[in-house]
PDB file of N, CA, C and O in Angstrom:
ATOM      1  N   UNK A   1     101.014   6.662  33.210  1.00  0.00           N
ATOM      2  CA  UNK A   1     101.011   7.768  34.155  1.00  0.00           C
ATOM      3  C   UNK A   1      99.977   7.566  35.256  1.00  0.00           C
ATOM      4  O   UNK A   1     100.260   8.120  36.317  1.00  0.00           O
ATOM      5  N   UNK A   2      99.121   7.053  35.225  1.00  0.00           N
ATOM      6  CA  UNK A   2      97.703   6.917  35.721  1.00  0.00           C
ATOM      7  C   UNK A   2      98.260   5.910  36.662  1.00  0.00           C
ATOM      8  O   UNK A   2      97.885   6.121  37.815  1.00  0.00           O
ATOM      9  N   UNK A   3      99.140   4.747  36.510  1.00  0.00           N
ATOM     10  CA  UNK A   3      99.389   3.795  37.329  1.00  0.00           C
ATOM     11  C   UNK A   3     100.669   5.002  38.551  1.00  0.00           C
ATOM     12  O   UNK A   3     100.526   5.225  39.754  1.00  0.00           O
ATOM     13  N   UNK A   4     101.290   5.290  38.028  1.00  0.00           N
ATOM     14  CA  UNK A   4     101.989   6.010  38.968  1.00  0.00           C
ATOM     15  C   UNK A   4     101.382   7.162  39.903  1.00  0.00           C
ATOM     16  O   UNK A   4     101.789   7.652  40.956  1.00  0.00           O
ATOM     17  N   UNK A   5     100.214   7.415  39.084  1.00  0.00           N
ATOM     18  CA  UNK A   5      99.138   8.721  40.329  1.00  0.00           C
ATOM     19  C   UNK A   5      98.862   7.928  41.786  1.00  0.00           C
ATOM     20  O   UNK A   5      99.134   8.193  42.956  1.00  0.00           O
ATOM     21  N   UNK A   6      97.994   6.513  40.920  1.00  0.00           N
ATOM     22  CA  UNK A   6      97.268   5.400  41.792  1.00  0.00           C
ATOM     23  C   UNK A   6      98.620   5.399  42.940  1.00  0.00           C
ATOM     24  O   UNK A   6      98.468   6.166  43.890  1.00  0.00           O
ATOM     25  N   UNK A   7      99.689   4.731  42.910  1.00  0.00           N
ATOM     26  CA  UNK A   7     100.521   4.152  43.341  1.00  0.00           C
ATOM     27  C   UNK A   7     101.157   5.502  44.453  1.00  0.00           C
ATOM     28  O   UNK A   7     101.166   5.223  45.652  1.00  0.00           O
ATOM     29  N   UNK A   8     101.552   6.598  44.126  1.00  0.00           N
ATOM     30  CA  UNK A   8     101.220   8.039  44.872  1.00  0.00           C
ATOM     31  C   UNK A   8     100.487   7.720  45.924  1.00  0.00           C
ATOM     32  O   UNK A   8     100.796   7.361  47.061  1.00  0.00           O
ATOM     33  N   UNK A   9      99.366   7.917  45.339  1.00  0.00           N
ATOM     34  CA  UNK A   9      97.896   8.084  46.421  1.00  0.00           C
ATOM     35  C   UNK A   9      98.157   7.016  47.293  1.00  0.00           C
ATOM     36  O   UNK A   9      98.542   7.459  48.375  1.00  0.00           O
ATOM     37  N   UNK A  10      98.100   5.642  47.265  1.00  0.00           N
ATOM     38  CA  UNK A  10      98.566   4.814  47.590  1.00  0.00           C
ATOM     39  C   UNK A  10      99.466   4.859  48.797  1.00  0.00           C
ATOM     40  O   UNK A  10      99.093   4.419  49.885  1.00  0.00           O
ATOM     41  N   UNK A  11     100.414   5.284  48.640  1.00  0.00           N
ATOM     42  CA  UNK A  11     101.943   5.551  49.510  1.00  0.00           C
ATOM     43  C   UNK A  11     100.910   6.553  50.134  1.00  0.00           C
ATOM     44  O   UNK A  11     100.029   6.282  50.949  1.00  0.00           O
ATOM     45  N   UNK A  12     101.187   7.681  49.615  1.00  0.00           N
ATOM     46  CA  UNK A  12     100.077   8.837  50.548  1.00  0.00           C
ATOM     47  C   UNK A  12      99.819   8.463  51.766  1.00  0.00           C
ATOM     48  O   UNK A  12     100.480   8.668  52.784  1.00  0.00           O
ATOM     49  N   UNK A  13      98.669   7.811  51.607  1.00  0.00           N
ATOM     50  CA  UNK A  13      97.491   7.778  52.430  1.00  0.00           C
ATOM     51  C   UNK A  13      98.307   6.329  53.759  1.00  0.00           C
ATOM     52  O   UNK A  13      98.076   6.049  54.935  1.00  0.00           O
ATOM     53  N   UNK A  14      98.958   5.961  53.043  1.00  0.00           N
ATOM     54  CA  UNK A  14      99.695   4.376  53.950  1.00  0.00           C
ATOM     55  C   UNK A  14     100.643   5.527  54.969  1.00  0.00           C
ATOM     56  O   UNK A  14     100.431   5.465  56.180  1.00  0.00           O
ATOM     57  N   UNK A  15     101.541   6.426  54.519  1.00  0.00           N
ATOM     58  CA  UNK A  15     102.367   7.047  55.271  1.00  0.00           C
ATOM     59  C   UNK A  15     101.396   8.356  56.047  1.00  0.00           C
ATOM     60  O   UNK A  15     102.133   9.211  56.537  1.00  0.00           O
ATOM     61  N   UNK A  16     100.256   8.569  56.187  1.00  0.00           N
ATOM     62  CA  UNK A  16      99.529   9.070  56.839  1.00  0.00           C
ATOM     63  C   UNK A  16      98.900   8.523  57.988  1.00  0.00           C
ATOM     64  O   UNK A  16      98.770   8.910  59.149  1.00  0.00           O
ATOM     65  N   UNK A  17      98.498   7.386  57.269  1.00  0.00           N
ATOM     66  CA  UNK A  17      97.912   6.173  58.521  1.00  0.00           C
ATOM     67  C   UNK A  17      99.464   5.731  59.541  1.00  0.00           C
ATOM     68  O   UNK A  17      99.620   5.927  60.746  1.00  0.00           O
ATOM     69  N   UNK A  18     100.001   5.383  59.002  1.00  0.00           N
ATOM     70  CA  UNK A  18     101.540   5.172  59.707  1.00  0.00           C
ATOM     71  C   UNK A  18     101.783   6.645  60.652  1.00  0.00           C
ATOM     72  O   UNK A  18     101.870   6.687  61.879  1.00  0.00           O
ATOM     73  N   UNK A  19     101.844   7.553  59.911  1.00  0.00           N
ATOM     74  CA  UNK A  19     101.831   8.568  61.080  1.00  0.00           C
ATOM     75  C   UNK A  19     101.030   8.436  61.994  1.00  0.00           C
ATOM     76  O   UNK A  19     101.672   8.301  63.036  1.00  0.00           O
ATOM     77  N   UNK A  20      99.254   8.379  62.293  1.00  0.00           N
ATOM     78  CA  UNK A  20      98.752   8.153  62.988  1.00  0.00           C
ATOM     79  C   UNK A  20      98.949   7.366  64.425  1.00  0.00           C
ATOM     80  O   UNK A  20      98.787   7.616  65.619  1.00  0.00           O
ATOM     81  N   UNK A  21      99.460   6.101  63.478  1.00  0.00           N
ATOM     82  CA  UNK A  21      99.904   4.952  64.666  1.00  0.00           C
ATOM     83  C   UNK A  21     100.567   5.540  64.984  1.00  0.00           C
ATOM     84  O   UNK A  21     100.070   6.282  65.832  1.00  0.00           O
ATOM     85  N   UNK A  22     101.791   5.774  64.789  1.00  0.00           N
ATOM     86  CA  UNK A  22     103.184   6.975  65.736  1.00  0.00           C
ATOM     87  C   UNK A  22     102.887   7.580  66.691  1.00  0.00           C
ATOM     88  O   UNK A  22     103.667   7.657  67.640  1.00  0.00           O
ATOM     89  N   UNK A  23     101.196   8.408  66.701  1.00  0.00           N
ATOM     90  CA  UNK A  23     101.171   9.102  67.424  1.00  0.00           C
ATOM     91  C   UNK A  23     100.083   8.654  68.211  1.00  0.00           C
ATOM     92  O   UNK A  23      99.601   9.455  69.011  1.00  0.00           O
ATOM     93  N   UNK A  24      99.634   7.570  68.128  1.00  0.00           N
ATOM     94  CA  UNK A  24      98.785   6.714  68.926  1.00  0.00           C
ATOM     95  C   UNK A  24      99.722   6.027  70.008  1.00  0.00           C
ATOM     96  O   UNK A  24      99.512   5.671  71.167  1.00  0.00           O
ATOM     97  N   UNK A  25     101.178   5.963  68.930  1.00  0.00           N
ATOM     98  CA  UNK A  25     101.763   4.536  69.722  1.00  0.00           C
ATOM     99  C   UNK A  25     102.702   5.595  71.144  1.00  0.00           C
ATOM    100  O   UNK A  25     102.998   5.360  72.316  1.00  0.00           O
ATOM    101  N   UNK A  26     102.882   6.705  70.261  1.00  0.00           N
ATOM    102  CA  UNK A  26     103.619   7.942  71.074  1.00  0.00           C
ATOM    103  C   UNK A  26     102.445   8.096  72.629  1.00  0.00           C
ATOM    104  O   UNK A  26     102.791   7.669  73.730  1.00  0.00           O
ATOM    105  N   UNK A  27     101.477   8.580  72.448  1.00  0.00           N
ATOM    106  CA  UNK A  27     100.487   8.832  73.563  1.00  0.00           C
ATOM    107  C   UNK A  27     100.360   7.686  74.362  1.00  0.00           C
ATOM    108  O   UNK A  27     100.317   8.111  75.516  1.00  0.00           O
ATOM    109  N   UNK A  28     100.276   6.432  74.374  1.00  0.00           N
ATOM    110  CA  UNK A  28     100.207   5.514  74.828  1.00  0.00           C
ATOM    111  C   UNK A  28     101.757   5.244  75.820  1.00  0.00           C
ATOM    112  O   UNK A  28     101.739   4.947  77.015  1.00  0.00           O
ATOM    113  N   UNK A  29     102.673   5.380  75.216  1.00  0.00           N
ATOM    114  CA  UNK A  29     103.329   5.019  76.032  1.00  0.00           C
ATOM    115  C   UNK A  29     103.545   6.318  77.124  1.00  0.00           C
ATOM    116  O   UNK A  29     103.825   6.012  78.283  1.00  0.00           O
ATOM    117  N   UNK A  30     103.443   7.485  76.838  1.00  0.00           N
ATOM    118  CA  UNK A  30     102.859   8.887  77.582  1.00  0.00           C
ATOM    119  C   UNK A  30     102.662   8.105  78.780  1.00  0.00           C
ATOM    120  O   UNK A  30     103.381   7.825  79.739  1.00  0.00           O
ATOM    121  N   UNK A  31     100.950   7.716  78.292  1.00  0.00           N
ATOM    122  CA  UNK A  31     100.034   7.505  80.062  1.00  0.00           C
ATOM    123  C   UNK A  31     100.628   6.239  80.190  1.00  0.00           C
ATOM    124  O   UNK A  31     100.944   6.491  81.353  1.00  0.00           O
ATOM    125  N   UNK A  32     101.045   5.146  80.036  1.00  0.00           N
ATOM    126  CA  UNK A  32     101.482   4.011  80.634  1.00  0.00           C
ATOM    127  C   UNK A  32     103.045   4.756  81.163  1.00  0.00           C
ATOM    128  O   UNK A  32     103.259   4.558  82.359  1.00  0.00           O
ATOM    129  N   UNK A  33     103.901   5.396  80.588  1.00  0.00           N
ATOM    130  CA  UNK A  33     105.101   5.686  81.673  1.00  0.00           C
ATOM    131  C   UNK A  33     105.715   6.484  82.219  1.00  0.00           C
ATOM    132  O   UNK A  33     106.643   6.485  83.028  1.00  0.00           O
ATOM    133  N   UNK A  34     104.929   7.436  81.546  1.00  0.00           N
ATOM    134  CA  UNK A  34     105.301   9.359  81.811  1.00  0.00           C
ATOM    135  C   UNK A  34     104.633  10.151  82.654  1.00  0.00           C
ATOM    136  O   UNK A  34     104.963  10.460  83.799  1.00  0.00           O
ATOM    137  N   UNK A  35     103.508  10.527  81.944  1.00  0.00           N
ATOM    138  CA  UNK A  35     102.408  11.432  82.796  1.00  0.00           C
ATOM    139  C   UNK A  35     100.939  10.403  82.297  1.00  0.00           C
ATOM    140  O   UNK A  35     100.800   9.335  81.701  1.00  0.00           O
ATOM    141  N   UNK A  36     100.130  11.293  82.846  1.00  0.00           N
ATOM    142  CA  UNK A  36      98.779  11.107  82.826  1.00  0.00           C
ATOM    143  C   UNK A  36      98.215  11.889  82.354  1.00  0.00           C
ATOM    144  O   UNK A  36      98.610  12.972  82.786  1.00  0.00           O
ATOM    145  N   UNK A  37      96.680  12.099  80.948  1.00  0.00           N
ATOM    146  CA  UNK A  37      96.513  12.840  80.976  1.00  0.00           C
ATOM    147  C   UNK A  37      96.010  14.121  81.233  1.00  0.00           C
ATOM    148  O   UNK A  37      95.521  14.901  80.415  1.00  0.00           O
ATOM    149  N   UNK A  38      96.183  14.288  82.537  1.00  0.00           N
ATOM    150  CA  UNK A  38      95.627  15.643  82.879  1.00  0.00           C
ATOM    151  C   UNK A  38      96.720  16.577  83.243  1.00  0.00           C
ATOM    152  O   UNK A  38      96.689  17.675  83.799  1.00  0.00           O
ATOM    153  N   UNK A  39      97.908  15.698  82.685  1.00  0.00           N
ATOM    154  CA  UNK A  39      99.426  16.754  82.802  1.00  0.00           C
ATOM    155  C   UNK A  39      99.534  17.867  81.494  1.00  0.00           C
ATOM    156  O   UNK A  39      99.218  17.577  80.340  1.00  0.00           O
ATOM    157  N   UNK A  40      99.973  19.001  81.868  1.00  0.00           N
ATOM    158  CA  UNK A  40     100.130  19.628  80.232  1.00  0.00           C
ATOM    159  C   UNK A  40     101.129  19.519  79.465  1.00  0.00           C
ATOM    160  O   UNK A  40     101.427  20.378  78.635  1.00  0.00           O
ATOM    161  N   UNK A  41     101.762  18.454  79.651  1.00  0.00           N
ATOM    162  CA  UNK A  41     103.188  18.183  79.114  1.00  0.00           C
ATOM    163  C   UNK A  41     102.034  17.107  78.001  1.00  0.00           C
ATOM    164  O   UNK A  41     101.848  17.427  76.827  1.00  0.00           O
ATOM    165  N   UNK A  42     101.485  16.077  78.520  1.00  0.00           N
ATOM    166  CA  UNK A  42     100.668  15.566  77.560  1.00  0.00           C
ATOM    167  C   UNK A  42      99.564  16.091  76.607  1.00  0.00           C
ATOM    168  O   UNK A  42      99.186  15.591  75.548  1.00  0.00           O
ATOM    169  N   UNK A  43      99.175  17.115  77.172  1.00  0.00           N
ATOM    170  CA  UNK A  43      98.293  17.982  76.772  1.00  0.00           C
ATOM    171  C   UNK A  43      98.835  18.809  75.013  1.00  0.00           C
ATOM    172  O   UNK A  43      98.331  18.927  73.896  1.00  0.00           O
ATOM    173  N   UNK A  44      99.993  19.165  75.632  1.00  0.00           N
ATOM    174  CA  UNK A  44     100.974  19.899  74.419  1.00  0.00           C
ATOM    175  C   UNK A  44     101.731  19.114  73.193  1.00  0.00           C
ATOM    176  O   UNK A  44     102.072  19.472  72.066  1.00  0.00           O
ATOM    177  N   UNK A  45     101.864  17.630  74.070  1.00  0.00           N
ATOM    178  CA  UNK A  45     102.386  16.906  72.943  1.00  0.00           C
ATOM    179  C   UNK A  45     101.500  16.156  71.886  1.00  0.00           C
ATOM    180  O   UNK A  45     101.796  15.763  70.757  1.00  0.00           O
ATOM    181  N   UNK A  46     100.248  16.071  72.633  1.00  0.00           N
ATOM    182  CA  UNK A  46      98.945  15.327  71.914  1.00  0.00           C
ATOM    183  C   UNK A  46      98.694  16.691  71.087  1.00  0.00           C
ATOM    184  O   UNK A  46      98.685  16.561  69.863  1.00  0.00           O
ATOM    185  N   UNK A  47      98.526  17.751  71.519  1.00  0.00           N
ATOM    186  CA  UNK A  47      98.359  19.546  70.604  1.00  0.00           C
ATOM    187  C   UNK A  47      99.283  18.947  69.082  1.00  0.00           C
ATOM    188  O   UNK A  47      98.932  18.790  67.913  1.00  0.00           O
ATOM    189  N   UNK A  48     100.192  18.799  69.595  1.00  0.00           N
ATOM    190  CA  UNK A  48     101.131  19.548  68.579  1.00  0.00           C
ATOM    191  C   UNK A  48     101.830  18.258  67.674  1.00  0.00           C
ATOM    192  O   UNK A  48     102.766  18.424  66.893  1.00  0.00           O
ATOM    193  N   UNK A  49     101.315  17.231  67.891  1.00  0.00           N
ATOM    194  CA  UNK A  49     101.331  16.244  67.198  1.00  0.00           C
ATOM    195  C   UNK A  49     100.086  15.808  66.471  1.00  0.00           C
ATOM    196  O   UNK A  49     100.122  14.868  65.677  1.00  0.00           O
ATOM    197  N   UNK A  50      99.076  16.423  66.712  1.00  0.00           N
ATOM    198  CA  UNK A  50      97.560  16.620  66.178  1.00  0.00           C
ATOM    199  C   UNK A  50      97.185  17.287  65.214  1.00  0.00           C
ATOM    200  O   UNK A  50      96.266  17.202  64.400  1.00  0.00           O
ATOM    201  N   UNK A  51      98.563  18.421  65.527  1.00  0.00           N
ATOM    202  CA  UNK A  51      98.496  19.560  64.705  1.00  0.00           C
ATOM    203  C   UNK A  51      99.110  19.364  63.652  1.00  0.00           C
ATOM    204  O   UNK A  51      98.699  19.952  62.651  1.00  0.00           O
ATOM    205  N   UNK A  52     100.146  18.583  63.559  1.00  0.00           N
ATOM    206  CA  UNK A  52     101.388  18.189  62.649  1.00  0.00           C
ATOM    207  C   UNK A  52     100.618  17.268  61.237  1.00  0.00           C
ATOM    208  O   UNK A  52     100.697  17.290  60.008  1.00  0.00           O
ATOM    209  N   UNK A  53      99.857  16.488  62.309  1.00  0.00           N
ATOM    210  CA  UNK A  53      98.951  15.385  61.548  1.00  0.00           C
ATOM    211  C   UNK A  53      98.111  16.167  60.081  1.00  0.00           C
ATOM    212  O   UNK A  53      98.122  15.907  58.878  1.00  0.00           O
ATOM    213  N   UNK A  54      97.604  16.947  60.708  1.00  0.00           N
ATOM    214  CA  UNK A  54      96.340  17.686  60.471  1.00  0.00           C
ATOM    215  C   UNK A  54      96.704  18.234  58.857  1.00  0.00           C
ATOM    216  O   UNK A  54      95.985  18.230  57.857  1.00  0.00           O
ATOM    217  N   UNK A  55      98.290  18.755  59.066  1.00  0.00           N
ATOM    218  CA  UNK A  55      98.716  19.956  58.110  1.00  0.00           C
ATOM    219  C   UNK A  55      99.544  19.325  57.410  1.00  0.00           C
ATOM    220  O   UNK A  55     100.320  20.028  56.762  1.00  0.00           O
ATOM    221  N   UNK A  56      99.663  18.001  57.303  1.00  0.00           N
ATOM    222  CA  UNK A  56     100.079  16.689  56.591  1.00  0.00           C
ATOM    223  C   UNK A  56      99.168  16.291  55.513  1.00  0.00           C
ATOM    224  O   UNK A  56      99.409  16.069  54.327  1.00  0.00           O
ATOM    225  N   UNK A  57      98.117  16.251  56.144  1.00  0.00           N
ATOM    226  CA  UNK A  57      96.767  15.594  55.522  1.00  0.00           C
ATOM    227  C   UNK A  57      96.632  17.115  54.551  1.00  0.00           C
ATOM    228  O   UNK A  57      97.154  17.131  53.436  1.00  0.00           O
ATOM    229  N   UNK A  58      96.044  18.107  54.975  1.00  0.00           N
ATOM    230  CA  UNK A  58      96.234  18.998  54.354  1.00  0.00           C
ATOM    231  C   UNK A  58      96.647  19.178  52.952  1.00  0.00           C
ATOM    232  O   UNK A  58      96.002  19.379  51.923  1.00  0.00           O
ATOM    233  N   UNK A  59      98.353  19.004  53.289  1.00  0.00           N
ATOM    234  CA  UNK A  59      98.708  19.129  51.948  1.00  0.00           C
ATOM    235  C   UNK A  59      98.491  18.084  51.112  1.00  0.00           C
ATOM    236  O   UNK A  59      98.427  18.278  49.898  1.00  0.00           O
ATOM    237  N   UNK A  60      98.308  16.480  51.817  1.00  0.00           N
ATOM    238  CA  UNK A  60      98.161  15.536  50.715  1.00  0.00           C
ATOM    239  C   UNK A  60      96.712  16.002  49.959  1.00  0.00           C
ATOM    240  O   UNK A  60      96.596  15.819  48.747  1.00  0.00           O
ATOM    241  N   UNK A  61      95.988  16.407  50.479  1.00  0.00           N
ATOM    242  CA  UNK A  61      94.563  17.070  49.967  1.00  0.00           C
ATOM    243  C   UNK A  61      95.101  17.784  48.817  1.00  0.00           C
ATOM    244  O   UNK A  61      94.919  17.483  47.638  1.00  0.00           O
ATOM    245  N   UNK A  62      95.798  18.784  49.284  1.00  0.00           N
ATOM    246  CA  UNK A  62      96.017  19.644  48.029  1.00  0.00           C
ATOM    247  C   UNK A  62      96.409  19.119  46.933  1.00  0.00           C
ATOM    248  O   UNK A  62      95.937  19.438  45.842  1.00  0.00           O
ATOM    249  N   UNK A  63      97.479  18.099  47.128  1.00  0.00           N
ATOM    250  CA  UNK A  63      98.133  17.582  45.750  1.00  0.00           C
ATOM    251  C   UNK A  63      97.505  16.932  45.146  1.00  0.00           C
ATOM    252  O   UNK A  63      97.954  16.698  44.023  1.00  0.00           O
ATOM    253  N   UNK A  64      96.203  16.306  45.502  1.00  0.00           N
ATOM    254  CA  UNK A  64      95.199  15.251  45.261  1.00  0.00           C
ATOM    255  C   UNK A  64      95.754  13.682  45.425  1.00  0.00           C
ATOM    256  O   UNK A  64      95.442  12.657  44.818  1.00  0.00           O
ATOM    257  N   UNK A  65      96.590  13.899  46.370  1.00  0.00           N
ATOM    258  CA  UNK A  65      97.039  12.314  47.049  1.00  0.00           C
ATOM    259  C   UNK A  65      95.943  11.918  47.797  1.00  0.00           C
ATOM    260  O   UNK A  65      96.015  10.696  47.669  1.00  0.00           O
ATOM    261  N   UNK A  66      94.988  12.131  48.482  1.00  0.00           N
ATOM    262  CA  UNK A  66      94.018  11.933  49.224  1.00  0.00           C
ATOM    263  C   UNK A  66      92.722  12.721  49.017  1.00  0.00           C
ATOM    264  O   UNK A  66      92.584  13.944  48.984  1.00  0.00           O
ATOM    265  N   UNK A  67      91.929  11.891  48.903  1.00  0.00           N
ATOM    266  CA  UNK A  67      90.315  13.137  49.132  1.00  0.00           C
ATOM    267  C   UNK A  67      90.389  13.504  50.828  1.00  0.00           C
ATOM    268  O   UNK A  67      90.964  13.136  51.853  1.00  0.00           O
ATOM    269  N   UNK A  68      89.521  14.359  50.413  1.00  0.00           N
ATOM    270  CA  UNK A  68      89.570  14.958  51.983  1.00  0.00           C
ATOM    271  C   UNK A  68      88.729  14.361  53.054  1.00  0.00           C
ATOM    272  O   UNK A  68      88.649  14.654  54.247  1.00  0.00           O
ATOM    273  N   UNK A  69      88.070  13.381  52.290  1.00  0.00           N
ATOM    274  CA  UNK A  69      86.705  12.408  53.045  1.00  0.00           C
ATOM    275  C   UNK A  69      88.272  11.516  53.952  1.00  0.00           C
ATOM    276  O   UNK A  69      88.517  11.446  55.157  1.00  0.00           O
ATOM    277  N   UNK A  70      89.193  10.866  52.538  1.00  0.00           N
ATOM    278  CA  UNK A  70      89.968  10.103  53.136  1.00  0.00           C
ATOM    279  C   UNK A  70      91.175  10.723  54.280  1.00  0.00           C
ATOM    280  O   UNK A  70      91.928   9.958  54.883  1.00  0.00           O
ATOM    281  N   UNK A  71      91.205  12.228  54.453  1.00  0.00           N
ATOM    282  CA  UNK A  71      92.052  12.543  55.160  1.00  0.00           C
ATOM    283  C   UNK A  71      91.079  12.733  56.663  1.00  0.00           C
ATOM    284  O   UNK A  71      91.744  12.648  57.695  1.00  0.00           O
ATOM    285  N   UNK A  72      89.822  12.940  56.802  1.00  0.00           N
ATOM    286  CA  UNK A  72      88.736  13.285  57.768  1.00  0.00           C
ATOM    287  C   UNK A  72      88.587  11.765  58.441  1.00  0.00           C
ATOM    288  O   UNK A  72      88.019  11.610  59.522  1.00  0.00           O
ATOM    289  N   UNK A  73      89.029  10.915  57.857  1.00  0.00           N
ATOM    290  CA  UNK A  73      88.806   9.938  58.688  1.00  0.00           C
ATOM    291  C   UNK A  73      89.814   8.979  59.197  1.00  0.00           C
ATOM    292  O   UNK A  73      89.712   7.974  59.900  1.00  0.00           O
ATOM    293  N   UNK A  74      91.037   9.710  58.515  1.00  0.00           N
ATOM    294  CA  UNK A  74      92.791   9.309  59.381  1.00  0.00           C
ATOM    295  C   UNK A  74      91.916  10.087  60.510  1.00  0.00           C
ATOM    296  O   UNK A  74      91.271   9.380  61.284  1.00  0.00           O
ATOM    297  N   UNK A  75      91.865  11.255  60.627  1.00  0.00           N
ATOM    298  CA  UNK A  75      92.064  12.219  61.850  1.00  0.00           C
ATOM    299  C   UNK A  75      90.715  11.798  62.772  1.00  0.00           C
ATOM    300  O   UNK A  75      90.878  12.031  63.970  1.00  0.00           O
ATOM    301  N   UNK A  76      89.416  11.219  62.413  1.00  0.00           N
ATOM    302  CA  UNK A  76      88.406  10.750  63.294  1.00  0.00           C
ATOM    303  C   UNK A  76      88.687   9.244  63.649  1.00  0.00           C
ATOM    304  O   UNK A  76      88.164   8.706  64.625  1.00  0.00           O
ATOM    305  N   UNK A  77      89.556   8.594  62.786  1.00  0.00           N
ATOM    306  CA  UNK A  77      89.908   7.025  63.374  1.00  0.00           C
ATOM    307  C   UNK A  77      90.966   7.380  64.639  1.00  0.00           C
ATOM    308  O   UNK A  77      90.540   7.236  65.785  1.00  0.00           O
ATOM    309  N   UNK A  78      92.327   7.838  64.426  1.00  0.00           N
ATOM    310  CA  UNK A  78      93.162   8.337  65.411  1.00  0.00           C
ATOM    311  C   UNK A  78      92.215   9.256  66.874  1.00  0.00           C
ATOM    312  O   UNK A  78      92.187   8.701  67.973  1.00  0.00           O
ATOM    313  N   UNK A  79      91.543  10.588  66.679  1.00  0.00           N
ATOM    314  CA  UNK A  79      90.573  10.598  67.678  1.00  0.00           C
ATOM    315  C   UNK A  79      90.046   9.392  68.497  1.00  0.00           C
ATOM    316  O   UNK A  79      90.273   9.079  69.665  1.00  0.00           O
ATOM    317  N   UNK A  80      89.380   8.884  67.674  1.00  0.00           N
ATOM    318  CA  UNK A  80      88.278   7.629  67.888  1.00  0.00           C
ATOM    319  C   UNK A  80      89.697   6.969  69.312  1.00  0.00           C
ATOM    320  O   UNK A  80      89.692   7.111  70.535  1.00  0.00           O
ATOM    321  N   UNK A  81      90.281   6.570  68.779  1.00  0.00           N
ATOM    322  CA  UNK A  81      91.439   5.626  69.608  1.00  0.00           C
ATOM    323  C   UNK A  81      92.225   6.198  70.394  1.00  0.00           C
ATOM    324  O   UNK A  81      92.886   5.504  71.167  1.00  0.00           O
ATOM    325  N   UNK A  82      92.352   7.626  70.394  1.00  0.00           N
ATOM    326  CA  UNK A  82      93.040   8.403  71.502  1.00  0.00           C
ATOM    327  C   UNK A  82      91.582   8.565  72.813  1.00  0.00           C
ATOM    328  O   UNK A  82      91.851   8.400  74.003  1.00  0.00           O
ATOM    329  N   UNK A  83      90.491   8.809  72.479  1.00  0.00           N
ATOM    330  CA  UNK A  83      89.839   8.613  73.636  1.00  0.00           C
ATOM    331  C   UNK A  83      89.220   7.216  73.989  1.00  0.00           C
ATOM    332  O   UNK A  83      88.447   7.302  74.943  1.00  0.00           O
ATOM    333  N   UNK A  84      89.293   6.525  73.708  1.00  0.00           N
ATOM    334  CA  UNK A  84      89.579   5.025  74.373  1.00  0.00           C
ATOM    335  C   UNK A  84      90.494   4.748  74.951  1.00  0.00           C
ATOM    336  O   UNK A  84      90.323   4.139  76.007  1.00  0.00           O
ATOM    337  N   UNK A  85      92.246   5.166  74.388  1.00  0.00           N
ATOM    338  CA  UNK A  85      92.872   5.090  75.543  1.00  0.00           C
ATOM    339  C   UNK A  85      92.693   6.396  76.431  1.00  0.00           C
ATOM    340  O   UNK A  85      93.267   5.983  77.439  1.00  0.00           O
ATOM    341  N   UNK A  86      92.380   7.410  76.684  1.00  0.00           N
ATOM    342  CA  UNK A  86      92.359   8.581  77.416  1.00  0.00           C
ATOM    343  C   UNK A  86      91.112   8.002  78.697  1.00  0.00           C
ATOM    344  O   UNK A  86      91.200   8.167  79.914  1.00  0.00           O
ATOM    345  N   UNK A  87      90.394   7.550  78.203  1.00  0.00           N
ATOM    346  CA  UNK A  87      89.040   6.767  79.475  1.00  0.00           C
ATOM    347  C   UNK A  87      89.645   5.661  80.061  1.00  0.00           C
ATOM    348  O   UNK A  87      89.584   5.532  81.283  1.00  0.00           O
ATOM    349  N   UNK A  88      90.242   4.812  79.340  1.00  0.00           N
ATOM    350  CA  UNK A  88      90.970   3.472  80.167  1.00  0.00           C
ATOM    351  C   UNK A  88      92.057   3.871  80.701  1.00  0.00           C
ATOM    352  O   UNK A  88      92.728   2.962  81.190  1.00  0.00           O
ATOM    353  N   UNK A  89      92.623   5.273  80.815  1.00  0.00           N
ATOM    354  CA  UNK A  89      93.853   5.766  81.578  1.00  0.00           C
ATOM    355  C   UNK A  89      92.997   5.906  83.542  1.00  0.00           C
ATOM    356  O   UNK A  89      93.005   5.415  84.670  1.00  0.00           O
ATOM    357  N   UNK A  90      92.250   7.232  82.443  1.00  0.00           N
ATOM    358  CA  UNK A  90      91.033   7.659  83.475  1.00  0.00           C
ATOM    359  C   UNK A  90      90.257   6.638  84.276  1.00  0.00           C
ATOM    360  O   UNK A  90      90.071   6.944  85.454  1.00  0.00           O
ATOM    361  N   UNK A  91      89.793   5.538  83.879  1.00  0.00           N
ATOM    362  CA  UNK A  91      89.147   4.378  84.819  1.00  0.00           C
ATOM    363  C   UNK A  91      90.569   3.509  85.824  1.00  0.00           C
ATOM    364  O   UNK A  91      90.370   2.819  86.823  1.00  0.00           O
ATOM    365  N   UNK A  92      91.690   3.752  85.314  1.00  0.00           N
ATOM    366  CA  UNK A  92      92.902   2.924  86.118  1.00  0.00           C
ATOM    367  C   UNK A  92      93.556   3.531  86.868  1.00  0.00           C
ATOM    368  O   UNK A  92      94.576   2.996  87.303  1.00  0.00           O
ATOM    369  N   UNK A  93      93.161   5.009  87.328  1.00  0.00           N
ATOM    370  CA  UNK A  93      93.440   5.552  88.212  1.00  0.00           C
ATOM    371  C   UNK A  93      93.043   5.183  89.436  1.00  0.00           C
ATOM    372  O   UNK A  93      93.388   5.837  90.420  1.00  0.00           O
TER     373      UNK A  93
END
């Protein structure tokens, strides 16, 4: 049983990080072919895909698929890399 918790958690936390990229890979192509962000069309989709993230992690917390240390730092690594690209948008203007 213990091997199948591990293996859970496991998947978990891989299909969390995978979401992340999605929405790294989603924003990125945003400012390279859509808007920029100081549009609120980007504004709302970075919202509400942030938000989606958030209440994902959430529940894997609850089920004990993830500690919450490990869900705090999907959501500060993804940060971390949305404003790196958000400044290199901002400097290529």
């Amino acid at each position: 049983m213990q091997e199948v918790t591990v293996n859970h958690r496991e998947k978990a936390h891989a299909l969390l990080k995978a979401d992340a990229d999605k929405i790294l890979r989603l924003i990125e192509v945003q400012i390279d072919n859509l808007t920029m962000p100081q549009c609120p069309l980007y504004e709302e989709v970075l919202d509400t895909q942030m938000f989606g993230l958030s209440r994902e992690i959430d529940f894997a917390v609850r089920l004990n698929l993830i500690s919450e240390s490990e869900g705090k730092e999907i959501l500060e690594d993804l940060e971390r890399k949305l404003n790196i690209l958000h400044e290199a948008a901002q400097n290529s203007v």
